[in-house]
N, C-alpha and C positions, 0 to 999 in steps of 0.2 A: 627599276620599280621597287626593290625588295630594299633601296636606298632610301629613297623617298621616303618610303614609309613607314623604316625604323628611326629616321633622323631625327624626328621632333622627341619623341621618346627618349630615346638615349641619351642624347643633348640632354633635355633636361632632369630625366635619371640621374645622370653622371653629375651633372654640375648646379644643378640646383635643389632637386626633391634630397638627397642622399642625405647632403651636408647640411639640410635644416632640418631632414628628421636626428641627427647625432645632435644638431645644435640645441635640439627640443629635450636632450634625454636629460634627464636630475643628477644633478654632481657639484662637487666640492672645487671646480679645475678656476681658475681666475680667467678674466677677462683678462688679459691683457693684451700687451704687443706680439707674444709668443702664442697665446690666440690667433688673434688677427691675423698673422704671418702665417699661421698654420692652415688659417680658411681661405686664404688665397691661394697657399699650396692645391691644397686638396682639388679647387674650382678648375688653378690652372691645369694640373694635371688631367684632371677629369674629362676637360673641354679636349687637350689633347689625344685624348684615349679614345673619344668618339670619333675624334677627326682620322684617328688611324680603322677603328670599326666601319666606319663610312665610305674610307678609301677604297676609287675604282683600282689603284694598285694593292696588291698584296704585300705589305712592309714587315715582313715577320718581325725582323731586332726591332726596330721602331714601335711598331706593337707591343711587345713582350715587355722592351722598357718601361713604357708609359701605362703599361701594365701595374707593375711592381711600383714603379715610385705610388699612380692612385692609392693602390691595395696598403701596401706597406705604408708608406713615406706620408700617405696624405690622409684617407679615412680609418686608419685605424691610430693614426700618431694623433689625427682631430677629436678620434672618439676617445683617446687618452687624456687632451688638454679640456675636455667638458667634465668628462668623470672624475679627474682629480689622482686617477692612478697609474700608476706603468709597469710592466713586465720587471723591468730593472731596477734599482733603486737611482734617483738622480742626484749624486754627492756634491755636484757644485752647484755654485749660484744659478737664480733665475736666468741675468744674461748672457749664460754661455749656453741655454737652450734658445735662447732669441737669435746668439751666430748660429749655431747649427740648423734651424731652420732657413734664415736668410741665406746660409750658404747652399743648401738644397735646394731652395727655388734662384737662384743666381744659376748653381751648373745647369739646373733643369735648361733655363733659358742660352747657356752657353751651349747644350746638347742639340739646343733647335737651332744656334746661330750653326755650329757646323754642320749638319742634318740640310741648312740652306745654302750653304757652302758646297754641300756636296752636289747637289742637285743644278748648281752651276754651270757645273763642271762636264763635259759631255763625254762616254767613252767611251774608251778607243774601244774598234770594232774587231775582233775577234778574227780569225783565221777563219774558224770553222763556219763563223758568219757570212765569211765570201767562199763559202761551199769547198774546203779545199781538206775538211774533214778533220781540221785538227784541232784539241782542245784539250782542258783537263779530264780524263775517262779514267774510269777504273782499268786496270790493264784485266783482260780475264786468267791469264797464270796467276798473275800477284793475287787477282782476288781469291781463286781457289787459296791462296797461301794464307791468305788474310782468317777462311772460312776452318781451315786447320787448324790455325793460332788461336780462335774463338775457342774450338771444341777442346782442344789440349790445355788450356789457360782456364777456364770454366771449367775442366774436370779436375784439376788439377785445385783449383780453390774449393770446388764439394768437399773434394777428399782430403783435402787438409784441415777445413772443418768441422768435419764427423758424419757428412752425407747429407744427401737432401732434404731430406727431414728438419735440419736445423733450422733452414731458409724458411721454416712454414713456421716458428715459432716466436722471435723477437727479436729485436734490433741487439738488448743485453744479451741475448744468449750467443748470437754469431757474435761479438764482442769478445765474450769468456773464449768464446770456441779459438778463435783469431791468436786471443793471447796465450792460450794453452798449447798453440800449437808449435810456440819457438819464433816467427817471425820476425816478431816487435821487442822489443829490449825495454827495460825502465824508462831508458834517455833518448829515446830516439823511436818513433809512428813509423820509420820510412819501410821498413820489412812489411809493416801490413796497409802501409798506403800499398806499394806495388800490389802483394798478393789480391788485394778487393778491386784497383783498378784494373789489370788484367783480366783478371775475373769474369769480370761486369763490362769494360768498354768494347774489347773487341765483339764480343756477343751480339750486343748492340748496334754497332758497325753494319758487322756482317747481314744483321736482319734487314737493316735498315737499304743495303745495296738490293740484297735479292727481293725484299720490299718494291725500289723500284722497279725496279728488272720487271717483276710482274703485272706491274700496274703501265705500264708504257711498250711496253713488246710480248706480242700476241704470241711471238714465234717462241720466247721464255714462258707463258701459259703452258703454251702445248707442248712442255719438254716434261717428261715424269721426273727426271733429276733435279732441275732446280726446284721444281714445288716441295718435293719429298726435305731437298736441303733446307727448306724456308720452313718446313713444316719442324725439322731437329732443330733448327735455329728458334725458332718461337718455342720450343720448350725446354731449352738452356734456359731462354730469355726471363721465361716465368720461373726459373727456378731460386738463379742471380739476382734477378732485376726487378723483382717483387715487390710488390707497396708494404709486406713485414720485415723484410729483412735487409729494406732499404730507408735509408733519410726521406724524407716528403719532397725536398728538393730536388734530388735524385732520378725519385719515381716522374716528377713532374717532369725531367727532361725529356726520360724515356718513352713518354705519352706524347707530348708535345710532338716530337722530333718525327715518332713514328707515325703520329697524325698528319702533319706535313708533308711527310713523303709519301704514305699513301694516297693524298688528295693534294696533291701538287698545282692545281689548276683552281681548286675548288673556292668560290669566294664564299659559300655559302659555309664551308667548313672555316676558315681563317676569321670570318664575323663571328661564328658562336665560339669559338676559343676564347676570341680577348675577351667577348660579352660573358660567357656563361662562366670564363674563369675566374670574372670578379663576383661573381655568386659564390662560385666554388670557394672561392678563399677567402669570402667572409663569413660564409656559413658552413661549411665543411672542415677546412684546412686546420683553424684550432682543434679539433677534435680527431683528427686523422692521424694523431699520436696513439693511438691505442697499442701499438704494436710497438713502443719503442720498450717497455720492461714489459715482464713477465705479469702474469696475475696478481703478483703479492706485491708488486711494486709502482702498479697503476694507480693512481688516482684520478676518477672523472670527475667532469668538470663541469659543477654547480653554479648556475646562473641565472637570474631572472630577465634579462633581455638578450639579445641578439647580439647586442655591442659589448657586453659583459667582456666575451673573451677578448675581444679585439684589445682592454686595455689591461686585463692582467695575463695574453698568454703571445708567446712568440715575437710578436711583431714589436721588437725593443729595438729596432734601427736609427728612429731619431732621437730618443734619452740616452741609445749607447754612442751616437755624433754628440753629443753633449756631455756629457762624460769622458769622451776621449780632447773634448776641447781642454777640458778642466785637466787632465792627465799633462795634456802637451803643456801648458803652464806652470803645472806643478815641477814637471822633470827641465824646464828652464829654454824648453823651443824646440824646434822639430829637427829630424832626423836625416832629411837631406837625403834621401835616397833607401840608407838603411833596410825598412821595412819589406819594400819592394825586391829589393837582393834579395835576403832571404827569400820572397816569393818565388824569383826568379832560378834560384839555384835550390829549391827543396829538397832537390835528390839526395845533396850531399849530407851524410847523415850528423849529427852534431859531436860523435866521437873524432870526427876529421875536422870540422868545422866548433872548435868552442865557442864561439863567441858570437851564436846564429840566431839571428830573433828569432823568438816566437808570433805566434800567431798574435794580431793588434788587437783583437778580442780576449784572446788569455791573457796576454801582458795586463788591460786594462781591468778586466776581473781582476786579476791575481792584487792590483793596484790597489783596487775597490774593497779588499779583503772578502770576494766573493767566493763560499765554496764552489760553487757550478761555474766552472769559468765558458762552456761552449755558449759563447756570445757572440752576438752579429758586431761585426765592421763593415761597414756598406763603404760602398767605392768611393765616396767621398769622403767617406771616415780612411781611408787608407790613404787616397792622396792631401788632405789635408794634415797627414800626422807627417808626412815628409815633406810637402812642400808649401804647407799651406792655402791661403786663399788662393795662391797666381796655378799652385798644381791645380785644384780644383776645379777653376775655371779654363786652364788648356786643357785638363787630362778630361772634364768631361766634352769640351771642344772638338776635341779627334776622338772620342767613345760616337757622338753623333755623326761626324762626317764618316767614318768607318762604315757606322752601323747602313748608313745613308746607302752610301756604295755599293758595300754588300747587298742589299735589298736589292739596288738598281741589276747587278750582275746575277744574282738568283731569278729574278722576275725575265730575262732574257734566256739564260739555263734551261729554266722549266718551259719554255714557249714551244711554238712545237716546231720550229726551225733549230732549236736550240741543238745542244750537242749528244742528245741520245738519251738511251734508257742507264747508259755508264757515265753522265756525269759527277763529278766529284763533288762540284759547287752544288749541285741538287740535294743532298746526302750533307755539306759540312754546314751547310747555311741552318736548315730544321735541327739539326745538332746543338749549331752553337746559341739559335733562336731559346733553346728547352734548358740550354747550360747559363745562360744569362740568367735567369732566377739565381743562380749559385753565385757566380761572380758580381751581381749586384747587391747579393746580401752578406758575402765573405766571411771567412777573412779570407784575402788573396791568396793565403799559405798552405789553408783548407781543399780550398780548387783548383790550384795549381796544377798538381797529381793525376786527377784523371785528364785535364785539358790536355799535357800535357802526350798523354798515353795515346790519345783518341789524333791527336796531331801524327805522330809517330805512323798510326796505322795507316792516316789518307795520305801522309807519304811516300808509304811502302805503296800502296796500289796505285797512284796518280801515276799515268802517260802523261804524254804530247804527243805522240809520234804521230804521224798523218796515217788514216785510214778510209778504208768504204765504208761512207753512215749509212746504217742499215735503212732505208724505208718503213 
């Protein structure tokens, strides 16, 4: 019912009122092809973003995508091509913003061919499915281990910081703190990538297990140890994991993830997320930088409409795909793998490794002769720099069947035949649901770091071994 009779609404919200009120707004932007291309974007997305709000299944990744491409990629890239301005400046020609749209709505289309692809495909049935108790769970030793790591790794970054108090004041000042502390070197982030991801990820983790634990076993309710544990864990979480002393994409995962796992079942909470998040992030998310400098170094942000911010703040995903077109041509064709190495290998700090790309956002600032080089590479701006259009279209290909799958094997997880209140896939799915905002808007070099940390930890706690499923 509660379908029904949000469909006509949203439907047309999404895909028709939105994009002819931006199309109504006054601006300098051309009609053109990279219009037109742009309004198609926005519609198609849009159209799919209801179809996922709509959905009697729960598609978290499928959702969250089709999230970010409307939000990012399509109404606020359209409110750019009406108004005439962008976040970035765009140094090449007009038709290298006409590829980088047509290649955004191409993967979009290549993310639903394997999304249908995946959906094909039927799967295999689980162990635990024919009652014989086994599956992926958290083991409860390793989790106690996990719940140690958090508390030790999160004390251990206050106090290298200068204490809690820091975390209540701004993004610059843990910054200064970070660097004052010796971790990070001139030539090389990796000292204080690790210190903030340990930090922050296992904390998260850990909330996010005893999260479930209490929301699906009655018998975890009535224990005073784990509430009391959930209760120290929720206030690491706010100290770490805070919307001041965190990126906005950051914070969004740790909302997301932990929304999710608390209401695992819920459709009524999974519909207001995608819905109320594309509020959120056209009307809030520009302005939820307050916390990134200090007082003396804020400036708010002056505007006469709603769409204002949308094309001078943040949201430079598709002029910085267009820009990175003009880059790959400039430096004579693409990289063949390159970028993603570096992705792939982070760790290794550039004292060991001389010759380690940087992040496809800084190289293309630094290019640009832009002082602020932290600039978005979105996923297709990353596979496009090494493989071009053929990466583009397979890598967003297997980004859909994946996402597909996993949805299909979370939606089984969470059922209530599913594998308990210690699934793993319960916990890595809402995770990596809240982390997709980061690896969609990149650079891949950026998010490597913690994905990789938060991997590490469902490692360490992931069983199989057969058990008695609790009742």
């Amino acid at each position: 019912m509660l379908s029904r009779a949000l469909s006509v609404p949203i439907v047309l919200g999404l895909v028709c009122f939105l994009p002819a009120l931006i199309a109504a707004q006054p601006g300098t932007g051309d009609r053109d092809t990279a219009y037109w291309l742009q309004l198609v974007l926005t519609c198609y997305s849009g159209a799919r973003l209801a179809t996922m709000i709509l959905s009697t299944r729960r598609r978290l990744l499928q959702g969250v995508f089709w999230m970010f491409v409307y939000i990012a990629m399509g109404v606020a890239a359209f409110a750019q091509a009406v108004i005439g301005q962008t976040p970035t400046p765009m140094v090449g020609p007009r038709g290298d913003l006409v590829t980088a749209v047509a290649l955004v709505l191409v993967g979009c289309a290549a993310f639903d061919l394997g999304a249908l692809l995946a959906s094909r495909r039927p799967l295999r049935r689980r162990r635990w499915a024919r009652g014989d108790g086994r599956g992926a769970t958290a083991h409860p030793v390793r989790l106690r281990l996990l719940v140690l790591l958090a508390f030790a790794a999160s004390g251990y970054y206050v106090l290298k910081v200068g204490g809690p108090a820091v975390f209540f004041s701004s993004r610059q000042e843990i910054s200064a703190s970070v660097a004052a502390s010796g971790v990070a070197s001139g030539e090389s982030n990796v000292g204080s990538a690790f210190l903030k991801g340990f930090g922050t990820v296992p904390a998260l983790l850990a909330l996010l297990f005893h999260t479930r634990k209490l929301v699906t076993s009655r018998r975890a309710r009535r224990s005073p140890s784990t509430v009391l544990v959930w209760c120290a864990l929720a206030v690491v979480n706010i100290i770490v994991n805070n919307p001041i002393s965190n990126a906005r994409y950051w914070f969004l995962t740790v909302l997301v993830s932990l929304l999710f796992t608390a209401f695992p079942r819920s459709a009524a909470m999974y519909r207001s997320v995608l819905a109320l998040g594309v509020i959120g992030a056209l009307v809030l998310f520009p302005y939820a930088d307050r916390f990134r400098y200090d007082d003396d170094g804020y400036r708010p942000v002056e505007s006469s409409s709603v769409f204002e911010p949308l094309a001078t703040k943040d949201y430079d995903q598709t002029v910085m795909f267009a820009n990175t077109v003009t880059w790959v041509d400039a430096r004579g064709g693409h990289t063949y793998g390159r970028q993603l190495a570096g992705s792939a290998f982070f760790f290794v700090p550039r004292a060991v490794w001389s010759g380690k790309p940087e992040d496809t956002g800084v190289r293309v600032g630094q290019w640009m002769g832009m002082n602020m080089t932290n600039l978005s590479a979105p996923l297709w701006t990353e596979l496009w720099v090494d493989f071009g259009a053929v990466g583009v279209l397979g890598g967003l290909a297997l980004t859909g069947y994946g996402a597909a799958r996993t949805d299909r094997r979370y939606a089984r997880a969470v059922s209530r035949d599913g594998p308990g209140p210690g699934s793993v896939l319960a916990i890595a799915a809402p995770l990596i649901a809240g982390y997709t905002f980061i690896l969609l808007r990149g650079p891949l070099l950026q998010a490597a770091g913690k994905l990789a940390i938060a991997a590490l930890c469902l490692a360490m706690v992931t069983s199989f071994r057969s058990g008695r499923r609790p009742h």
